[in-house]
C-alpha positions as CSV (number, residue, x, y, z in Angstrom):
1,X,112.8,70.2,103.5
2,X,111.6,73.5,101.3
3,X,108.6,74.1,101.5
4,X,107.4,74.0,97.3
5,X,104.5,77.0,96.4
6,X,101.7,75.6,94.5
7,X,98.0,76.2,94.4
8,X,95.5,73.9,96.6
9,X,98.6,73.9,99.3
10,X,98.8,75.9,102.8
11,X,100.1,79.2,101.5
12,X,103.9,80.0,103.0
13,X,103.8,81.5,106.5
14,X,105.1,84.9,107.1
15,X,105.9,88.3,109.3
16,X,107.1,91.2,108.4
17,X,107.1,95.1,109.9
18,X,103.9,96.9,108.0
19,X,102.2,100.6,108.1
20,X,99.3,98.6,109.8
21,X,100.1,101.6,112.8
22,X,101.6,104.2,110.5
23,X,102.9,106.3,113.2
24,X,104.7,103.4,114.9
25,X,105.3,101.0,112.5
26,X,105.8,98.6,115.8
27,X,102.6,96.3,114.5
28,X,103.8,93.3,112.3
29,X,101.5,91.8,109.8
30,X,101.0,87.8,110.0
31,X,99.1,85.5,107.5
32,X,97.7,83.9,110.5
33,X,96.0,87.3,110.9
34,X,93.6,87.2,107.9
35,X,92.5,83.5,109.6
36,X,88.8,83.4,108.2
37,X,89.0,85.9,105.5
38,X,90.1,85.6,101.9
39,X,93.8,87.4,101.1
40,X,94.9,89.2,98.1
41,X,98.4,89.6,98.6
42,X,100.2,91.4,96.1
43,X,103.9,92.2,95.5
44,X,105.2,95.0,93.8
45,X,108.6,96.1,93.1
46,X,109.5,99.2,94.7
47,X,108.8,102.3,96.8
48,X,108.4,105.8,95.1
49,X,108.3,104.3,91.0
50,X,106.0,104.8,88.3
51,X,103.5,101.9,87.8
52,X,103.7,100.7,91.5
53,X,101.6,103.5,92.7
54,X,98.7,103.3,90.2
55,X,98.2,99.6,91.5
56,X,98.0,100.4,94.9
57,X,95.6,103.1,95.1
58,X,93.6,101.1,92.1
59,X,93.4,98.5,95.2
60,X,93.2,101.0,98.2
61,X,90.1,103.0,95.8
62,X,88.1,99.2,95.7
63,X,89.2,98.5,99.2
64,X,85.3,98.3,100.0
65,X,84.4,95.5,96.7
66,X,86.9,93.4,98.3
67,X,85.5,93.5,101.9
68,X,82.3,92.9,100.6
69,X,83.8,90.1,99.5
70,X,85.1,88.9,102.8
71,X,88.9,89.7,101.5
72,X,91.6,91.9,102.5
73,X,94.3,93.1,100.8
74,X,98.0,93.3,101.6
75,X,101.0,94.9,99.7
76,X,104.1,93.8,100.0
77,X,107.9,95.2,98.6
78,X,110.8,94.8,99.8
79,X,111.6,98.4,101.3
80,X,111.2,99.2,104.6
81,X,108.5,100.5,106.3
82,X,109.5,103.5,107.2
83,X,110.2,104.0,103.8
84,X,106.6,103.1,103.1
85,X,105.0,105.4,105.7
86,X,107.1,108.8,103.8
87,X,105.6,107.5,100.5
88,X,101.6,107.0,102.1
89,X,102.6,110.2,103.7
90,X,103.2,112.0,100.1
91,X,100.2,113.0,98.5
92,X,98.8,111.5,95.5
93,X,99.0,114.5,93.6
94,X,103.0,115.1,94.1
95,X,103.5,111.1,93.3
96,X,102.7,109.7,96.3
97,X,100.2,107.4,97.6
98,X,98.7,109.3,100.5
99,X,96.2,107.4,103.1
100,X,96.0,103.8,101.7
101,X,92.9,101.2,103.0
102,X,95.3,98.4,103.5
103,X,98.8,97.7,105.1
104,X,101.9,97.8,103.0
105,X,104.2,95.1,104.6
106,X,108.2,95.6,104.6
107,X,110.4,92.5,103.3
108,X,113.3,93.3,104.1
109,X,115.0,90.1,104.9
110,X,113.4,88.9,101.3
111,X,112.3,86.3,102.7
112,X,108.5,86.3,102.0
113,X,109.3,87.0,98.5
114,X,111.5,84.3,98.1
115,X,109.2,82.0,100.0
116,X,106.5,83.0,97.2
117,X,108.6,82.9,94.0
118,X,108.9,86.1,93.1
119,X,112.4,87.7,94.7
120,X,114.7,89.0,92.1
121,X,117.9,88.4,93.6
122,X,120.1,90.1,91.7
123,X,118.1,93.7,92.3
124,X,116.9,92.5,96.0
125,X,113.0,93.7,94.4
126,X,109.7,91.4,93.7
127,X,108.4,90.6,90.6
128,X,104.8,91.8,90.0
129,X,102.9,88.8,92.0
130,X,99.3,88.2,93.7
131,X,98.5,85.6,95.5
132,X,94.7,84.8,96.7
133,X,95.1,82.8,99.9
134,X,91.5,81.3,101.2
135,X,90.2,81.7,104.6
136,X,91.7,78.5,106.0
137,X,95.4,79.9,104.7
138,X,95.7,77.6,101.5
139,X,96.9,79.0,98.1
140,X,94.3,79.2,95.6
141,X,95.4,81.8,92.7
142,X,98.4,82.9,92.3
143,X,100.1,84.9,89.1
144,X,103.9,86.7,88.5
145,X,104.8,88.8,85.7
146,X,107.7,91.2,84.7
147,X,108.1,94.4,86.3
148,X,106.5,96.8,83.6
149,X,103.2,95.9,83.6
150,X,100.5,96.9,86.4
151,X,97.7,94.5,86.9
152,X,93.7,94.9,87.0
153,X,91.9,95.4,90.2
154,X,88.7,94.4,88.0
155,X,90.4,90.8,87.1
156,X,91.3,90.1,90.7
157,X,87.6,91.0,91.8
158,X,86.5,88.6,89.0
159,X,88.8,85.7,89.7
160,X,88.1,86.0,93.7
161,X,84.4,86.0,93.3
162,X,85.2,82.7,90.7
163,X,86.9,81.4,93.7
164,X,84.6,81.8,96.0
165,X,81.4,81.0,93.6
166,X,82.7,77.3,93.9
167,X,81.6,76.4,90.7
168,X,83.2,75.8,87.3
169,X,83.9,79.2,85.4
170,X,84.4,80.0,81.8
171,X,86.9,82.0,80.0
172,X,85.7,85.9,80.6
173,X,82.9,84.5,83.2
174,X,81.2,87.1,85.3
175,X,78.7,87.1,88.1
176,X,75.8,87.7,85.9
177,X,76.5,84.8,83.6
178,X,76.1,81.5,84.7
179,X,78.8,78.6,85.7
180,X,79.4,75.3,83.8
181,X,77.2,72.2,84.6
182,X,79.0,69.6,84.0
């Protein structure tokens, strides 16, 4: 039986080859290795494009809000990771990423994306999905969009600290307002 994703279920397993040891690339990442931590896994389409870097380093930049946080954060396309080390290895200022804060993880047998819901698999690429995956490894946020649209590092910070505030939050709710009493 296929496993169905939905939120307030165990998030799908997975292993893929990462830039967790960028001069290897011989050290996998796991879900089962952000065990007691929050996740924010994010996919993006490809390697070496236009809007794909200005997430990443928008992520890689707030690394520290997040680990405040108790969350890490993981990228995830479907190129390899070799092809993902040349691109961290490129320079921001020549369109590349240079040193990143997090792993980017290499799904090349798509099957993490497909497991999630977001492999297009006609181009072999990930929609734009994020997936916030609680410390006991079930699914608590997740969102896909199209391909031409980058997403906001501040909204992720505000629905993770929602999440983790336990409470009942409004529309546009931040830390300094307070949660609905019901």
């Amino acid at each position: 039986m296929e496993m169905t994703l939905q939120v307030g279920k165990p998030a799908p397993s997975f292993e893929m080859g990462s830039t967790k040891n960028i001069e290897t690339l011989k050290e996998p990442v796991k879900l089962t290795d952000y065990r007691g931590k929050w996740l924010v896994m994010f996919f993006y389409p490809l390697d070496f494009t236009f809007v794909c870097p200005t997430e990443i380093t928008a992520f890689s930049d707030r690394l520290d809000d997040f680990r405040k946080m108790k969350a890490e954060v993981l990228g995830v396309s479907t190129d390899s990771a070799y092809s993902h080390r040349a691109w961290m290895k490129q320079p921001r200022k020549e369109g590349g990423l240079g040193e990143l804060k997090f792993p980017l993880a290499a799904d090349t047998n798509l099957r993490c994306s497909q497991a999630y819901g977001v492999l297009l698999e006609e181009k072999g690429i990930a929609l734009r999905g994020l997936f916030i995956v609680d410390p006991e490894g079930i699914l608590q946020y997740q969102v896909v969009h199209n391909l031409n649209v980058g997403r906001s590092v501040d909204e992720v910070l505000r629905v993770l600290e929602g999440l983790q505030s336990g409470g009942l939050c409004p529309a546009n709710w931040t830390t300094d307002k307070p949660l609905i009493k019901p």
